[in-house]
DSSP file (Angstrom, degrees, kcal/mol; ACC not computed):
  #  RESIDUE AA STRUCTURE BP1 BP2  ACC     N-H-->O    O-->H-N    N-H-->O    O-->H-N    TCO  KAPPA ALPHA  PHI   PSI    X-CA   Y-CA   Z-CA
    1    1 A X              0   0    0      0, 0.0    15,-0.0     0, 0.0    16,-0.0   0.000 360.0 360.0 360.0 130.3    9.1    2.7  157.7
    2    2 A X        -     0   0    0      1,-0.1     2,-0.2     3,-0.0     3,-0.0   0.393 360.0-110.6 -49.0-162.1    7.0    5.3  159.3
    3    3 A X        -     0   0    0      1,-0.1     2,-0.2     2,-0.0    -1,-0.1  -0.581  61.5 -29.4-127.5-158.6    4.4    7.0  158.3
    4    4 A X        +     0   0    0     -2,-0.2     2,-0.3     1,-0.1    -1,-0.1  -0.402  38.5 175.0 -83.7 142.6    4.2   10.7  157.3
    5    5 A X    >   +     0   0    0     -2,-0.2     3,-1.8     1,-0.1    -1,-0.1  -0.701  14.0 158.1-115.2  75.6    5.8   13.4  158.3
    6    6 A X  G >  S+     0   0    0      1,-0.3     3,-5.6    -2,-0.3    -1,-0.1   0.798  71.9  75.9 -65.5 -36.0    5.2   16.7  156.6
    7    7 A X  G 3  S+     0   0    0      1,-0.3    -1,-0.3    -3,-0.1    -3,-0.0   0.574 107.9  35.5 -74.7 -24.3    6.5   18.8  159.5
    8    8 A X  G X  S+     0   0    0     -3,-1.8     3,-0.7     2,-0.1     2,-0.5   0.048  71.5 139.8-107.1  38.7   10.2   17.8  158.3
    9    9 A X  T <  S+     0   0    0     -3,-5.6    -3,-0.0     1,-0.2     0, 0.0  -0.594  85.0   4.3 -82.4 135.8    9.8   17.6  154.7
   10   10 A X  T 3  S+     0   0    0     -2,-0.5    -1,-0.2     4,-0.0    -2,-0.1   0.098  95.0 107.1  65.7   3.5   13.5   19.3  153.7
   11   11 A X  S <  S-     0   0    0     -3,-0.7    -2,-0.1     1,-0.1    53,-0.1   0.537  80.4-131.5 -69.4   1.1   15.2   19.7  157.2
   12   12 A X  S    S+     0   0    0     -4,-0.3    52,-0.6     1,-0.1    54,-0.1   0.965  80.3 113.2  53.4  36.7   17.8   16.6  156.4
   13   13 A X        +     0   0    0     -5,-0.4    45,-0.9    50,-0.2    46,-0.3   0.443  40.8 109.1-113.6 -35.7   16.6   15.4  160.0
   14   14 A X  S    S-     0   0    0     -6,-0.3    42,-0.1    43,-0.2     2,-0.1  -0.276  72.3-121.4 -56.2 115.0   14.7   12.2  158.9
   15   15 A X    >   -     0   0    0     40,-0.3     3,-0.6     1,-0.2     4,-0.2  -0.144  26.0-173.6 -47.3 100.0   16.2    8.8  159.7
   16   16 A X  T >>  +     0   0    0      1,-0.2     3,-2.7    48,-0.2     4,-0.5   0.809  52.4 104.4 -92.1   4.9   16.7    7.0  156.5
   17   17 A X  H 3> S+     0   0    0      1,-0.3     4,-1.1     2,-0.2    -1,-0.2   0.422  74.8  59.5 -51.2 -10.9   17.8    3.6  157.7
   18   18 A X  H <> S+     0   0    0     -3,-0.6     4,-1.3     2,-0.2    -1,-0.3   0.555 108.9  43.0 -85.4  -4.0   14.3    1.8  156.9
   19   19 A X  H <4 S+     0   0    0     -3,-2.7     4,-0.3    -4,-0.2    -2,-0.2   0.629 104.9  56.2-126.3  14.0   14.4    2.5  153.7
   20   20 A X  H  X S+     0   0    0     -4,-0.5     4,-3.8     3,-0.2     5,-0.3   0.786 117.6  41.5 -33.9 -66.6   17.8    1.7  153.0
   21   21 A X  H  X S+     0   0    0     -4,-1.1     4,-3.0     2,-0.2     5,-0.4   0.968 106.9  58.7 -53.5 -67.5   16.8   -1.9  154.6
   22   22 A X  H  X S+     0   0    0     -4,-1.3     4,-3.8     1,-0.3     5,-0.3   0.920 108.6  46.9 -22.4 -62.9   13.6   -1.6  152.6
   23   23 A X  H  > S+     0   0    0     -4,-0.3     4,-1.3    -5,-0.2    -1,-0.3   0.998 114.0  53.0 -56.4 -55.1   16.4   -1.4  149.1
   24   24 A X  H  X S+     0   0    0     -4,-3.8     4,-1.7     1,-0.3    -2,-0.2   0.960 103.9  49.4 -78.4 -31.8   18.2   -4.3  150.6
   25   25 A X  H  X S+     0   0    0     -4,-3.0     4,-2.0    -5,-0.3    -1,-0.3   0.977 114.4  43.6 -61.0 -45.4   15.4   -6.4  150.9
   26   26 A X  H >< S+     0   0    0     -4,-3.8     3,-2.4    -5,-0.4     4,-0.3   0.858 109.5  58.1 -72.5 -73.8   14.1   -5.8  147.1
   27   27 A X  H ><>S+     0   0    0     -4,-1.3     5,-2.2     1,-0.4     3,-2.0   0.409 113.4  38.4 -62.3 -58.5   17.6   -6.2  146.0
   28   28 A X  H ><5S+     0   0    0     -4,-1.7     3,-3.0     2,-0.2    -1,-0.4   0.827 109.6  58.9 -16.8 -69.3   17.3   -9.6  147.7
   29   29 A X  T <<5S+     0   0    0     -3,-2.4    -1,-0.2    -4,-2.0    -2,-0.2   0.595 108.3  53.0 -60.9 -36.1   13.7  -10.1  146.5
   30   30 A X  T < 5S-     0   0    0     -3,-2.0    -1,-0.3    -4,-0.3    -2,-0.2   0.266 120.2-106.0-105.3  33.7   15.4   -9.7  143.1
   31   31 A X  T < 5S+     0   0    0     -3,-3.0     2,-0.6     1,-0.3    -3,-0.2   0.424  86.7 122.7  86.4  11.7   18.0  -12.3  143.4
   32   32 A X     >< +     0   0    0     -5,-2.2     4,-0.7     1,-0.1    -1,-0.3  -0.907  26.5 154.3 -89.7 118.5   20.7   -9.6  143.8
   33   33 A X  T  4  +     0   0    0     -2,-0.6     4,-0.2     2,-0.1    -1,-0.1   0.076  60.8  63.8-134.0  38.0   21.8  -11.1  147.1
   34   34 A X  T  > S+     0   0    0      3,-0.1     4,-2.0     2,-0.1     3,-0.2   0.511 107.6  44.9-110.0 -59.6   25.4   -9.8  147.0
   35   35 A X  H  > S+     0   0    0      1,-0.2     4,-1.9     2,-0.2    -2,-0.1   0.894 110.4  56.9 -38.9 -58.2   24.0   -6.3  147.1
   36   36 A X  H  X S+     0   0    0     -4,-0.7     4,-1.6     1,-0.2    -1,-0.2   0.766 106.8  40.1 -38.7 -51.9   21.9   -7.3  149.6
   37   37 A X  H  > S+     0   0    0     -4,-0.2     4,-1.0    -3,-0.2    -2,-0.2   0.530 116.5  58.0 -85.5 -10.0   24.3   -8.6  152.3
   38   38 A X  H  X S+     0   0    0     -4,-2.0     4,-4.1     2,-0.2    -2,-0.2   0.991 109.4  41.9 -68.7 -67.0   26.5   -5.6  151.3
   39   39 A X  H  X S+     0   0    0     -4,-1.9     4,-4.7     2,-0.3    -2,-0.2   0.786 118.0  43.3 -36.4 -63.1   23.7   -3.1  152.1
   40   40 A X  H  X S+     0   0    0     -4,-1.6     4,-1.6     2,-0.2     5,-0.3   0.991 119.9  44.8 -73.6 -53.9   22.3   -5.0  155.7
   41   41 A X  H  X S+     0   0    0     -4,-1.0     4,-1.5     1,-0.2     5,-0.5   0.951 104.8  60.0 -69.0 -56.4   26.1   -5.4  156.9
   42   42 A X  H  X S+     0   0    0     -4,-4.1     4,-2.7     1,-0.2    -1,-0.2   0.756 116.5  36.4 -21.9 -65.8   26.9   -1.6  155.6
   43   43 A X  H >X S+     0   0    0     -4,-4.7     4,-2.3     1,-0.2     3,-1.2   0.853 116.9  54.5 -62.7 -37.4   23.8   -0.6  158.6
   44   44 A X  H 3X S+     0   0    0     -4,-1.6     4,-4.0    -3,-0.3    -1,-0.2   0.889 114.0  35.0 -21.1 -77.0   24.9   -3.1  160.7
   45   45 A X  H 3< S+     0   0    0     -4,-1.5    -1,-0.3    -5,-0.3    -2,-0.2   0.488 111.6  61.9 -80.1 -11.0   28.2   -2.0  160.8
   46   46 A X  H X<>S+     0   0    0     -4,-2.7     3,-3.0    -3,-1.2     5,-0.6   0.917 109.9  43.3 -65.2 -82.6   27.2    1.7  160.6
   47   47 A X  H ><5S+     0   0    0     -4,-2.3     3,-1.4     1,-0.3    -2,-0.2   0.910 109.5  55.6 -65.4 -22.5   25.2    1.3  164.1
   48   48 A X  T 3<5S+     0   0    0     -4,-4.0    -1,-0.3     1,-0.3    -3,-0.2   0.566  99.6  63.8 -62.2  11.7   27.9   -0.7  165.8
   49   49 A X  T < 5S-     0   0    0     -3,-3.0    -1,-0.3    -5,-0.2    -2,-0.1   0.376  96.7-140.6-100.3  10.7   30.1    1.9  165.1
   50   50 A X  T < 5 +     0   0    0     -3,-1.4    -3,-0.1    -4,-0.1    -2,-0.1   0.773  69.4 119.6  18.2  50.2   28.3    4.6  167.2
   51   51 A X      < +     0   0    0     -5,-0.6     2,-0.6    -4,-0.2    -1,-0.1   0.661  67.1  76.9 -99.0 -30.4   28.8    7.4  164.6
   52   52 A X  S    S-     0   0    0     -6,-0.2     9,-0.2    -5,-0.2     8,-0.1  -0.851  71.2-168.2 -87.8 119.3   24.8    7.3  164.8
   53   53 A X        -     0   0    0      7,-3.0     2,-0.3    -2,-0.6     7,-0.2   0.935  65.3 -16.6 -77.8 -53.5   24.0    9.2  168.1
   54   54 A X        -     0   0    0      6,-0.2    -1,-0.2     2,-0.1     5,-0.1  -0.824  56.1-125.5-147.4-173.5   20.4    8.2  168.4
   55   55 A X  S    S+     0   0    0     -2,-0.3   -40,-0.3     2,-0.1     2,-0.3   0.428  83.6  98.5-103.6  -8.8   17.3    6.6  165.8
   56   56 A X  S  > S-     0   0    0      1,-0.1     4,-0.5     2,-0.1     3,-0.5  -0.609  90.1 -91.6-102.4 134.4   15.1    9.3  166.6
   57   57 A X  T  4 S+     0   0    0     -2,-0.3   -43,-0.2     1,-0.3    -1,-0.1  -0.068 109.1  16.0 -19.3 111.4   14.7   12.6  164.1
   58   58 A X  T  4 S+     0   0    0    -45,-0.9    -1,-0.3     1,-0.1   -44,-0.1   0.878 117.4  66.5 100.3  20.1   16.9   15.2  164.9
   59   59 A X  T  4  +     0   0    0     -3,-0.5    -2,-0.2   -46,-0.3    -6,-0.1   0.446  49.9 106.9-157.8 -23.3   19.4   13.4  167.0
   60   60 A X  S  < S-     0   0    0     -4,-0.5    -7,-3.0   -47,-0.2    -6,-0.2   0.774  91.0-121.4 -54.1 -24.8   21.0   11.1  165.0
   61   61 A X  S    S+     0   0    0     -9,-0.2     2,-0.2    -8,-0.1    -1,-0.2   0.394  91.8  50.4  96.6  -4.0   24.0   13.8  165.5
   62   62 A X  S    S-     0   0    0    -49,-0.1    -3,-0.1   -50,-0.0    -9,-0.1  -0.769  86.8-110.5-157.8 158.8   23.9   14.1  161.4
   63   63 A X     >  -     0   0    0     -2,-0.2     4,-3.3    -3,-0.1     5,-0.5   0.310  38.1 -84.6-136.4-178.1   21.5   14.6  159.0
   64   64 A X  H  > S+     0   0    0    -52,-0.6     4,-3.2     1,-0.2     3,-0.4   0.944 120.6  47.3 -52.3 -58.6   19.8   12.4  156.2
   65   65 A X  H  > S+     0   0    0      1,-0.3     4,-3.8     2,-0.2    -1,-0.2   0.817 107.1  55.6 -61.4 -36.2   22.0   12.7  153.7
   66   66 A X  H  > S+     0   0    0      2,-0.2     4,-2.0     1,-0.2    -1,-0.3   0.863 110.3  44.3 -70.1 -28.9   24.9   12.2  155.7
   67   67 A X  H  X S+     0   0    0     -4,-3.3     4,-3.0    -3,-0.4    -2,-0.2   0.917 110.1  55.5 -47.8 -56.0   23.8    8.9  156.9
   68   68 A X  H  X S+     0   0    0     -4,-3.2     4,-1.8    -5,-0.5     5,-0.5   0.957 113.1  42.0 -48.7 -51.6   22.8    8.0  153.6
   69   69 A X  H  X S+     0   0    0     -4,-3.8     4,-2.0     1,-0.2     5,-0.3   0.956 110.2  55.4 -50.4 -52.9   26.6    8.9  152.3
   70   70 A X  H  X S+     0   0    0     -4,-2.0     4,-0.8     2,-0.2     5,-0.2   0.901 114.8  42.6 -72.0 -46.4   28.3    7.1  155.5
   71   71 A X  H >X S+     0   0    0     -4,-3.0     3,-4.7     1,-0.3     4,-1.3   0.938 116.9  50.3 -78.2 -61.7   26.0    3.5  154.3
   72   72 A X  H 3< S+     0   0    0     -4,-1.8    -1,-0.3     1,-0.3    -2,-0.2   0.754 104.4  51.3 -56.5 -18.3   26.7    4.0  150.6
   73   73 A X  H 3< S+     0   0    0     -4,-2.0    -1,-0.3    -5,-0.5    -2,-0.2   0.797 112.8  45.3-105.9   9.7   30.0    4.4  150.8
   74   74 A X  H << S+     0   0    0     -3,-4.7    -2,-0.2    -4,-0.8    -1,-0.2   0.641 112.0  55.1 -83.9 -20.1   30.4    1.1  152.9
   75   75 A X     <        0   0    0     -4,-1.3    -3,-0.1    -5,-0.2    -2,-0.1   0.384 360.0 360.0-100.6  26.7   28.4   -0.2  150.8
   76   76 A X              0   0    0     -5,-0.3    -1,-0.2    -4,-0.2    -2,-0.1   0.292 360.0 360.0-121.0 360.0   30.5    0.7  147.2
């Protein structure tokens, strides 16, 4: 994860995929490891899919939340 960025706090531009991982890793860390490998394949299978344009703020081509929807609902 980065470090702060006040200059986008509520624009829905910020990349949330490290702390997505960052959730699959505790979930791991607490012996949910079903969760886990759901979680890592979801991004996995999220960027091979190119639906994410780029990593970088602003670019991804859709905003936080909508990344955040696309992993969770691979991952449900």
């Amino acid at each position: 994860m980065g470090g702060s960025a006040p200059k986008y706090t509520g624009k829905n531009v910020i990349n949330p995929l490290a702390t997505i991982s960052a959730g699959g890793m505790m979930m791991d860390t607490l012996g949910e490891t079903k969760i886990a490998a759901a979680i890592d394949k979801a991004i996995h299978d999220v960027l091979a899919s190119g639906q994410i344009k780029s990593l970088a703020a602003g670019r991804m081509g859709m905003g936080t939340r909508e990344v955040g929807d696309l992993i969770a609902k691979m991952v449900s």
